[in-house]
N, C-alpha and C positions, 0 to 999 in steps of 0.2 A: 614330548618336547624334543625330545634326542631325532626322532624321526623325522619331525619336520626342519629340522635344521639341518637334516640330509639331503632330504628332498628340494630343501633351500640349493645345497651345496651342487646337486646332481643338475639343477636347472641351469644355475649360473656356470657351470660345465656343460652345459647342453650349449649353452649360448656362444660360449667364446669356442668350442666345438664347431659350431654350425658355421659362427664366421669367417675361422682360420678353414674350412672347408669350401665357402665358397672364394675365397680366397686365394687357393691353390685350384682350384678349378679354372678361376678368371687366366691366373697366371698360364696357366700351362696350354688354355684355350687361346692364350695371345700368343704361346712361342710354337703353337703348334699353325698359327692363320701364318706365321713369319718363315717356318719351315716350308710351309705350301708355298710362298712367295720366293724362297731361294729353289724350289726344283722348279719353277715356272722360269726362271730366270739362268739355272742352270741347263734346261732342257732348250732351252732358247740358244746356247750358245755351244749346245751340242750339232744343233740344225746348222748353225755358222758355219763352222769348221768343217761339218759333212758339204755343204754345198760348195765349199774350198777347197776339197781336198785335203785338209791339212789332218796327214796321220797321224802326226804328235800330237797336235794339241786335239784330235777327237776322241783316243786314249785316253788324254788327260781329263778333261771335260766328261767321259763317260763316267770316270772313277766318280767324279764330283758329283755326279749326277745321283750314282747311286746311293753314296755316302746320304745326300741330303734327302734321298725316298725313306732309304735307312731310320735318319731322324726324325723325319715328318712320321712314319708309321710310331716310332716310339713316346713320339708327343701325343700322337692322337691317342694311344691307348693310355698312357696315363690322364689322358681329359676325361676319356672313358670312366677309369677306373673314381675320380676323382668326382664323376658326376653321377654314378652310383651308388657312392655311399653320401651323397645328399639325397638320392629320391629313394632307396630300397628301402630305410630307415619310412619316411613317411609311409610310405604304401604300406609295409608289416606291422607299423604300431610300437616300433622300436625306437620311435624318436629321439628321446631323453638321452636314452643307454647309446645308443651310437654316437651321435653327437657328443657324447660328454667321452666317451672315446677319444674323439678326433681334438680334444681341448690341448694333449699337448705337442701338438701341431706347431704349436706356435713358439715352443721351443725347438724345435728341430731345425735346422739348417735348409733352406731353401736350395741349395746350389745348384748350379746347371751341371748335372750329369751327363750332358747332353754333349759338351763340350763350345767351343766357338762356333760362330755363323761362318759357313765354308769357304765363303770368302774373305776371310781372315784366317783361316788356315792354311789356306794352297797359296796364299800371299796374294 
């Protein structure tokens, strides 16, 4: 009796697990399509400035440039990491137990560690 009300316990943790997992996967797969759109945008307006001449602002614009590859790489690895531990799980047989892992997810703080979008930060 005891067992299967664990096993009750361990599934409906597998559950809220698996959601709060594709959930941070979606997320971090949108902030990372958004990173790719500001170096597409920042390398855009490095081209500007080079074809101008303008030393200042291709300095400026370089830093920006980097900062937002910087980002984009560190989004993409956490999609990564975040879209691993929805498929390793299936493929090993680990289902339940991983998932029911990832259940207090959904207590954890979302925050952007990332910081602002870089054009809101260089003003």
């Amino acid at each position: 009796m005891l067992e299967g009300a664990l096993i009750g316990v361990v599934v409906l943790l597998a559950l809220a697990g698996g959601v709060a997992l594709l959930g941070r996967a979606w997320r971090s797969g949108v902030r990372f399509a958004l990173r790719t759109a500001e170096v597409t945008a920042a390398s855009g307006l490095v081209e500007i400035s080079l074809r101008r001449g303008d030393l200042t602002g291709l300095a400026e614009r370089q830093s920006v440039e980097r900062q937002a590859r910087s980002r984009r790489r560190r989004e993409g690895l956490l999609t990564l990491v975040w879209l691993l531990w929805l498929i390793i799980p299936i493929v090993g047989g680990w289902l339940p137990g991983a998932y029911a892992l990832a259940a207090p997810l959904w207590m954890v703080s979302v925050g952007r560690g990332t910081g602002p979008p870089l054009s809101q930060a260089n003003g």
